[in-house]
C-alpha positions in Angstrom: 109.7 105.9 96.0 107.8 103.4 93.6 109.9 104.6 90.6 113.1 103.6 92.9 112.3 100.7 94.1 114.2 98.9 91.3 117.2 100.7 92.7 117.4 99.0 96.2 119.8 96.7 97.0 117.0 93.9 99.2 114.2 92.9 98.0 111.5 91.4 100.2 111.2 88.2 99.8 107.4 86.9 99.0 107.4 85.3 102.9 108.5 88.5 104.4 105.2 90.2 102.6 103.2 87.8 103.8 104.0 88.2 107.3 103.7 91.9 107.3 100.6 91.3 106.3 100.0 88.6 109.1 101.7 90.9 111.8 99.6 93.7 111.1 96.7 91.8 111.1 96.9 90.5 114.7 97.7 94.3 115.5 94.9 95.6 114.8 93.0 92.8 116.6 95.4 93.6 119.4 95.2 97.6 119.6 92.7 99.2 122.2 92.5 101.9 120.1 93.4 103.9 116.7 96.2 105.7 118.7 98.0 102.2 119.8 97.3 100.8 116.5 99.2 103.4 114.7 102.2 103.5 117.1 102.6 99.4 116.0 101.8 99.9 112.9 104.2 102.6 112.3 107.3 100.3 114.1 106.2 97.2 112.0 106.4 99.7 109.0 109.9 101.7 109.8 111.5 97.9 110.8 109.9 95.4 108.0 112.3 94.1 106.7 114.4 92.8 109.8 113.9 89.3 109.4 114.0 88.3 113.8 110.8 90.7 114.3 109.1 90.2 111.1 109.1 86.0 111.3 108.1 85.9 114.6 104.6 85.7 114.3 
C-alpha cells in the first residue's frame, strides 16, 4: 500500500491529517469502551478523506 501511495490520484492535504488526528482523538475520549472505539475508528478510517465529515470537528 505504502509503495503505491505515489500512484493515487488525491492526496491528503496537511489539514485533512490533522483533523484525523483531532477526530480520533475526541473518539477515544468519547468511546465507553474498546468495542465502540473501534466501530468509530474504523468509519473515520474507511471515510478520511471526505472532506464534510472529516472538517467538522
Amino acid at each position: 500500500m505504502i509503495i503505491d501511495s505515489k500512484n493515487a490520484i488525491h492526496a491528503p492535504k496537511p489539514e485533512q491529517i490533522k483533523n484525523i488526528f483531532e477526530m480520533s482523538r475526541k473518539i477515544a475520549e468519547k468511546s465507553k469502551d474498546e468495542n465502540q472505539w473501534y466501530e468509530n475508528i474504523n468509519h473515520l478510517a474507511l471515510n478520511w478523506l471526505k472532506t464534510k465529515e472529516i472538517n467538522e470537528l
